[in-house]
C-alpha positions as CSV (number, residue, x, y, z in Angstrom):
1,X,61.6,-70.9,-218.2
2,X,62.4,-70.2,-222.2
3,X,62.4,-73.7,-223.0
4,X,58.4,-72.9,-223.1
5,X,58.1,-71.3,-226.8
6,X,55.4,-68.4,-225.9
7,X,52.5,-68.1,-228.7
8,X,52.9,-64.6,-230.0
9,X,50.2,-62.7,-230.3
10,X,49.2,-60.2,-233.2
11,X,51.5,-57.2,-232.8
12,X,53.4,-58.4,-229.4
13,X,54.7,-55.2,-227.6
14,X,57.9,-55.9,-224.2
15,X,59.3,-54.3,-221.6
16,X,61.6,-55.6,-219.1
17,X,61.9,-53.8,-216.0
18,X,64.0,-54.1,-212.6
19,X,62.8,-52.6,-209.5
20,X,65.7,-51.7,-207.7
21,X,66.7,-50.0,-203.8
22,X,67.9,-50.3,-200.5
23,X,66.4,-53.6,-198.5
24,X,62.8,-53.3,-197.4
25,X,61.8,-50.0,-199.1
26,X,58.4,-52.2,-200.5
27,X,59.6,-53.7,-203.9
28,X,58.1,-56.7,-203.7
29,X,54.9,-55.7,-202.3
30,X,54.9,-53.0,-205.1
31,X,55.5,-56.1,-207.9
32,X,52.9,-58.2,-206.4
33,X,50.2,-54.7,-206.7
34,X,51.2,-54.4,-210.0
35,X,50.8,-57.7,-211.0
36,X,47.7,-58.4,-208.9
37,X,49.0,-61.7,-207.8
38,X,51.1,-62.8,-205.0
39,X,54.2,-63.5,-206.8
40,X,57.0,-62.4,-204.6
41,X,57.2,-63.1,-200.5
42,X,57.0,-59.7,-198.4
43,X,57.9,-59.3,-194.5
44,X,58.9,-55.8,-192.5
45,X,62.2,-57.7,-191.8
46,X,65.1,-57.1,-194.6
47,X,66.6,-59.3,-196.7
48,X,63.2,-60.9,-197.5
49,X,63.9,-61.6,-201.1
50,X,67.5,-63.5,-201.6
51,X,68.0,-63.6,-205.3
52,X,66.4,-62.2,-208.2
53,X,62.8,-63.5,-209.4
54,X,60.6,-62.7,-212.3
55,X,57.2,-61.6,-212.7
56,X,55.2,-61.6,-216.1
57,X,52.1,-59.7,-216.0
58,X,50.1,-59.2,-219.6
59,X,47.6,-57.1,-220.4
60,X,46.0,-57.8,-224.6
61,X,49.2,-58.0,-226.6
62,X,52.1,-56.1,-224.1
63,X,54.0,-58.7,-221.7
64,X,55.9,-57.1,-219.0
65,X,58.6,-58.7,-217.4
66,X,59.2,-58.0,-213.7
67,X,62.5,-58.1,-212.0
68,X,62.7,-58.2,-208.4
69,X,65.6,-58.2,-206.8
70,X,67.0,-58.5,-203.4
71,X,68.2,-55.1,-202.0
72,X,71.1,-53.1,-202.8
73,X,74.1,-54.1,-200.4
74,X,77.7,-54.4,-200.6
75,X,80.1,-57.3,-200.1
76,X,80.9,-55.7,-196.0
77,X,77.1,-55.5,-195.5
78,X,76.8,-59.1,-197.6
79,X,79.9,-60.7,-195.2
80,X,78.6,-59.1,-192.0
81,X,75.1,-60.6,-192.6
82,X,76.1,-63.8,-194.1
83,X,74.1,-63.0,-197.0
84,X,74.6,-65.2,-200.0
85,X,76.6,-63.8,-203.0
86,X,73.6,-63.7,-205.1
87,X,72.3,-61.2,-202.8
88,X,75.5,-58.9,-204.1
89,X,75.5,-59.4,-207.4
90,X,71.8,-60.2,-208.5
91,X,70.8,-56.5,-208.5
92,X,73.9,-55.8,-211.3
93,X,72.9,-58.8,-213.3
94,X,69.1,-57.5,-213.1
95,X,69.9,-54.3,-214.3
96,X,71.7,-55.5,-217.3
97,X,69.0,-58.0,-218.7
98,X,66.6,-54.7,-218.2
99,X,65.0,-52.1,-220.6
100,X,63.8,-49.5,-218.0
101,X,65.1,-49.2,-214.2
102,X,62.8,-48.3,-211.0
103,X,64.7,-46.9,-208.0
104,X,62.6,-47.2,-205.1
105,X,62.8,-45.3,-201.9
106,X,61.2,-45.4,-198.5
107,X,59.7,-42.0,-198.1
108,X,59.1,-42.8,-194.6
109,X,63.0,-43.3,-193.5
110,X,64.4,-39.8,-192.4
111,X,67.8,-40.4,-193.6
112,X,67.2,-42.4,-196.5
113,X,64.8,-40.3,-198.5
114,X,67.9,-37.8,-199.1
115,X,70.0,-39.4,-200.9
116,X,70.2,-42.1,-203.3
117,X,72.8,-44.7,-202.1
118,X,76.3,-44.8,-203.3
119,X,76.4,-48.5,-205.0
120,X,73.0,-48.0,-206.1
121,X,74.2,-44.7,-207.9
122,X,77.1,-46.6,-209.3
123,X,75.3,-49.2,-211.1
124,X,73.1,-46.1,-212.5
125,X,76.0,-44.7,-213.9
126,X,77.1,-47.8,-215.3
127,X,73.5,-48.2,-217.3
128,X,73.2,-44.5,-217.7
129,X,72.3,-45.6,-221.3
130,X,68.5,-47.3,-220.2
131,X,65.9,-45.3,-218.9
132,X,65.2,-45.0,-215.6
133,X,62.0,-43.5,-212.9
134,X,61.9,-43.0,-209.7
135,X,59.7,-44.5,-207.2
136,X,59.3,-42.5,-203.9
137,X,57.4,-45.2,-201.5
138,X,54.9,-44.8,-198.6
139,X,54.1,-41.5,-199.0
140,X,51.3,-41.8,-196.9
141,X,53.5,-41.9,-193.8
142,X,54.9,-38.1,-194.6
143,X,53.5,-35.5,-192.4
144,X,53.7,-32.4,-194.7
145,X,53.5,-32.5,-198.4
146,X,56.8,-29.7,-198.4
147,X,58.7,-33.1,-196.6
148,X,57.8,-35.0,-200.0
149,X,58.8,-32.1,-202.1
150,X,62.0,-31.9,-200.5
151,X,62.6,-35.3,-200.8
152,X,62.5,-35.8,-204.1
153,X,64.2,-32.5,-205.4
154,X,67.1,-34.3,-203.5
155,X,66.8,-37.9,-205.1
156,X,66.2,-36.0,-208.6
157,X,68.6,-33.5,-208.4
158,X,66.1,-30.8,-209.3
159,X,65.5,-32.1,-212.7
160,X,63.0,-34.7,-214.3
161,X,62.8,-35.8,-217.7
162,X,65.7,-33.3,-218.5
163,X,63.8,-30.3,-217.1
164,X,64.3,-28.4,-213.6
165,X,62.1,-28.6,-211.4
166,X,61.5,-25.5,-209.1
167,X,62.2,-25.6,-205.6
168,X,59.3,-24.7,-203.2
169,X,61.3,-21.3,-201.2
170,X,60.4,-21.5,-197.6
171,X,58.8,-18.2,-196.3
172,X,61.5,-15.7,-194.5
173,X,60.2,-14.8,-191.0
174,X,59.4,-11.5,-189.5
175,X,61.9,-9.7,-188.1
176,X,61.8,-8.5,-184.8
177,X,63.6,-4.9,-183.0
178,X,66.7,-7.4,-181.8
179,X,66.6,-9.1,-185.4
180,X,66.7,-6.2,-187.1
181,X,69.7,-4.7,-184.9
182,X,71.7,-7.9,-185.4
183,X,71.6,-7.8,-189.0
184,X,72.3,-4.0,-189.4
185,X,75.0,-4.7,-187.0
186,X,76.9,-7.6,-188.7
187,X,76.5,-5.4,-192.1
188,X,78.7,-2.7,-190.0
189,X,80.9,-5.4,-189.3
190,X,81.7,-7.1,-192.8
191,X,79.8,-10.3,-191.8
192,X,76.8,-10.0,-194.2
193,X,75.2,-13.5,-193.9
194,X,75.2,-13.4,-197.8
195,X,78.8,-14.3,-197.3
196,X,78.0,-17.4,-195.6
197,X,75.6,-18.3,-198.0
198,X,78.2,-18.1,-200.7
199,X,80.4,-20.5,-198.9
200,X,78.0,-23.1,-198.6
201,X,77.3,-22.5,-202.0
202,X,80.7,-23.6,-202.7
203,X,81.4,-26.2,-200.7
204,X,78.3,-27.9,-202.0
205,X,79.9,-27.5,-205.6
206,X,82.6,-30.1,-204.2
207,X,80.2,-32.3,-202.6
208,X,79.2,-36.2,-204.3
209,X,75.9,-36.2,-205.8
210,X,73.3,-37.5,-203.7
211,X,70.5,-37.6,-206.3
212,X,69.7,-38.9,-209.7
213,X,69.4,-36.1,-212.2
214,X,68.6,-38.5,-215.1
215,X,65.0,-39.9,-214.1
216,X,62.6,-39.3,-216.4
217,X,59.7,-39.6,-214.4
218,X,58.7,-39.5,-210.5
219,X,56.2,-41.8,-209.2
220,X,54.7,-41.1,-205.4
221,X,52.6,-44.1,-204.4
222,X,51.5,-46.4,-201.2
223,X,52.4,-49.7,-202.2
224,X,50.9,-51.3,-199.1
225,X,47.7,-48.8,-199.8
226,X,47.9,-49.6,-204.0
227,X,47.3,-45.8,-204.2
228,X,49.0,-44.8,-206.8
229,X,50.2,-48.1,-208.2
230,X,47.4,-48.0,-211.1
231,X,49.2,-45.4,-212.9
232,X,52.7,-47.1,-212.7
233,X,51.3,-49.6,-213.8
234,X,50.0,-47.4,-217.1
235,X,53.1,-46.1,-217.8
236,X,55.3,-49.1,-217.7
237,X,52.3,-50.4,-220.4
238,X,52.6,-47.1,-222.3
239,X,56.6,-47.7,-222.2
240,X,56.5,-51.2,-223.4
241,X,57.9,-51.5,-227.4
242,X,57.6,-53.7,-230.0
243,X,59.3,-57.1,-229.3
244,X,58.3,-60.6,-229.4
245,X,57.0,-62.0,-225.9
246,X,59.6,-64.1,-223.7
247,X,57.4,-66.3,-221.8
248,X,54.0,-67.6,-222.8
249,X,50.9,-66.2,-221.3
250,X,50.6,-69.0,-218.5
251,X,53.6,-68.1,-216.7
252,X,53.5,-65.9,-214.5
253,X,56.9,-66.3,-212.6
254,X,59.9,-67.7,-213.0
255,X,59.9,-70.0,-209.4
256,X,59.2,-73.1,-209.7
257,X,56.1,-74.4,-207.8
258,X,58.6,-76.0,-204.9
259,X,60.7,-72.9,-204.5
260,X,56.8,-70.6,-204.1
261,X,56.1,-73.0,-201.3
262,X,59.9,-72.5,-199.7
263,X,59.3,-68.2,-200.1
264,X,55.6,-68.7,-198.5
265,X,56.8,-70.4,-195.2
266,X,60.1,-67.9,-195.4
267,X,57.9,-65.1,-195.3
268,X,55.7,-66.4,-192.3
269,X,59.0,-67.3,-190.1
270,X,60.1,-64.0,-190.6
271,X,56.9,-62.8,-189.5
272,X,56.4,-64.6,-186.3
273,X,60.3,-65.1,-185.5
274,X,62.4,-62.4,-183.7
275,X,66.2,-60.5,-184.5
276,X,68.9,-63.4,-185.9
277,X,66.3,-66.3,-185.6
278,X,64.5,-66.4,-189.1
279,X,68.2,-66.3,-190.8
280,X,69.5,-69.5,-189.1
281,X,66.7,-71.7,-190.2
282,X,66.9,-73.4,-193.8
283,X,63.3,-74.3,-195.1
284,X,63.3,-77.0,-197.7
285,X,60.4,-78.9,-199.9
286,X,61.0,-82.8,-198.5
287,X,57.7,-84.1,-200.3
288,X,55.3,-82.6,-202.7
289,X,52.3,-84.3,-204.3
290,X,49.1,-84.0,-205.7
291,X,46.0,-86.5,-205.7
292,X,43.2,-87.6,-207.7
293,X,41.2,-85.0,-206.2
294,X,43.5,-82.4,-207.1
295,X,44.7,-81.7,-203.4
296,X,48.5,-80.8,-202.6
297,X,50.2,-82.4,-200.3
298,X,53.3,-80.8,-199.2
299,X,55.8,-81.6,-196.4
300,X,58.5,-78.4,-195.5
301,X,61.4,-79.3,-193.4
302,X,63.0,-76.2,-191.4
303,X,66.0,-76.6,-189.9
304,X,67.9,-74.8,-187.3
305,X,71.7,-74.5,-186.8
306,X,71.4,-74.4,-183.2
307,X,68.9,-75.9,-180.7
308,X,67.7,-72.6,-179.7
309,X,66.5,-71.8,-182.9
310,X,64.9,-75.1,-183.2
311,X,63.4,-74.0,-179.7
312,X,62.0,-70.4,-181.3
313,X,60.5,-72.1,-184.0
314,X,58.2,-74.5,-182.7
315,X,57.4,-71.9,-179.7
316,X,55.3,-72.7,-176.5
317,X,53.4,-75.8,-176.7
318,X,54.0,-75.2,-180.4
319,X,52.2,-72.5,-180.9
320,X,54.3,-70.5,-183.6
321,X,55.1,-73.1,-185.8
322,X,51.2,-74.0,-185.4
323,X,50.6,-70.0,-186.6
324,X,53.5,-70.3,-189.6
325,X,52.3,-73.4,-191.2
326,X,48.4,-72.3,-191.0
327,X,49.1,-68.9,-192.5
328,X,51.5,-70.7,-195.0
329,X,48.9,-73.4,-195.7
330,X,46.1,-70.1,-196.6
331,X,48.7,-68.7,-198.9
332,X,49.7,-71.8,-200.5
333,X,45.6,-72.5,-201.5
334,X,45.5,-69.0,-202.6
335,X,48.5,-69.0,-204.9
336,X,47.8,-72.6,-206.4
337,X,44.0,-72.6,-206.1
338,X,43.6,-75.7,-204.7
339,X,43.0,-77.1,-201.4
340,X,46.0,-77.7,-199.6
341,X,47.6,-80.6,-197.0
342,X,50.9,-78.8,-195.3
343,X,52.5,-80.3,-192.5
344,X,55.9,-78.7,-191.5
345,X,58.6,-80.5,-189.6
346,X,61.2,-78.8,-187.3
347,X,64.7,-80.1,-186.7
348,X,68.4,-79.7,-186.1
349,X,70.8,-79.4,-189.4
């Protein structure tokens, strides 16, 4: 990808930035709205995106490099899965080679929107030195805008861009007769509830941080909607410094044509295939050519470690793999902008 020497242009402003979370919170969807181009394969099943890829979006002279990466696991999550070890490490290199860091969350996931998670604090701390924002993810699924408020005073910490933020008090209810005789009667007794409030008070002084106190700005958005991906999108330009460009303006990822075709068809078997299936099957480019006309044919073997996968794959009469390689074919026409001659083959390993 740098062998390409990039033409700079008059006064050539950079920023690199990695896009960070917990599988399936919308990264890639959110790269692809930003750049306005499919770049990066998207599916509601996890583990969608296996290693790190770059996206290079220019607008006049400011080139912004986008770094998606697969989502934040561990090595007991990577082993149980059988994920490879890119999917461990990738996120670490990504954040190293960055300027700025996004942390996405999933707005939508109860027990995720809390907290921020423990290996994807870690690597914060351990680039505390780059800037970083938060991204709080399909907002549009929240019932109650106190829910969204809640949520991110807990991934912040209360504070953005080095300033507290102030926490929306919920109101105290009426009292009724019993209420009101219960609390006088536990003031009788010594057991003011203010007590128990000072307790939790300090066992929360001993408890790990759940948040990130050090974002400097909070971004709510729809990536799936693009509501609110215009003005990310703004920011990251306003951000961007003065730096020579990496990549010349024709580029617009780092995947090579073959490996584009391989994420395509990925995406579609995740979408059509059900639970363990979609990760048993390798997909690979077996020919690839283009004609006089300027019409790509391609040939994508996928390959299944076990008949019944093989079985899943072509489904009744053939009908799924009929479904993946005519969604795969659309894509493929829409990505390269040409017309497109896909046949995909389906056999053992």
């Amino acid at each position: 990808m740098k062998s390409l020497l990039p033409v700079q242009p008059e006064s050539p402003r950079l920023l690199r930035v990695a896009i960070v979370g917990e599988p399936n919170v919308g990264k890639s969807t959110l790269i692809n709205e930003l750049m306005r181009w499919k770049v990066c394969s998207v599916s509601k099943k996890v583990h969608t995106t296996r290693h790190n890829a770059k996206a290079v979006f220019i607008d006049g002279d400011t080139q912004i490099v986008f770094l998606d990466t697969p989502g934040i696991v561990d090595l007991k999550h990577g082993r149980k899965h059988h994920l490879g070890a890119t999917m461990v490490v990738d996120p670490e290199h990504a954040l190293l080679n960055a300027d700025t860091i996004g942390v996405m969350v999933d707005a939508s996931d109860h027990w995720r929107r809390q907290r921020i998670e423990e290996n994807l604090l870690r690597l914060l701390r351990f680039n505390e030195n780059k800037q970083s924002f938060l991204i709080v993810n399909k907002v549009d699924l929240l019932r109650s805008k106190r829910q969204l408020l809640e949520c991110i005073h807990s991934l912040t910490e209360g504070v953005v861009g080095g300033v507290p933020t102030r926490r929306q008090k919920p109101r105290k209810p009426k009292l009724n007769a019993d209420d009101l005789f219960s609390k006088t009667e536990a003031k009788l007794r010594g057991r003011e509830i203010g007590d128990e409030a000072e307790g939790s008070r300090q066992e929360s002084l001993t408890e790990p941080h759940k948040g990130w106190p050090n974002f400097s700005e909070v971004f709510m958005i729809s990536a799936l909607n693009n509501d609110g991906v215009d003005d990310l999108r703004s920011y990251l330009l306003q951000a961007a410094r003065p730096s020579e460009w990496m990549y010349p303006k024709e580029l617009v990822t780092d995947q090579n044509p073959h490996e584009i075709a391989t994420m395509i068809v990925r995406e579609k078997v995740l979408n059509h295939l059900a639970k363990e299936v979609p990760y048993n099957l390798d997909i690979s480019v077996t020919m690839w050519d283009v004609d006089s006309s300027g019409v790509l044919h391609a040939v994508i073997t996928i390959q299944g470690h076990q008949d019944r996968y093989i079985k899943y794959a072509i489904g009744d009469k053939g009908k799924t793999i009929q479904k993946i390689a005519a969604e795969s074919r659309q894509d493929l026409a829409s990505i390269f902008h040409c017309d497109v001659s896909l046949k995909l083959v389906v056999n053992r390993l």
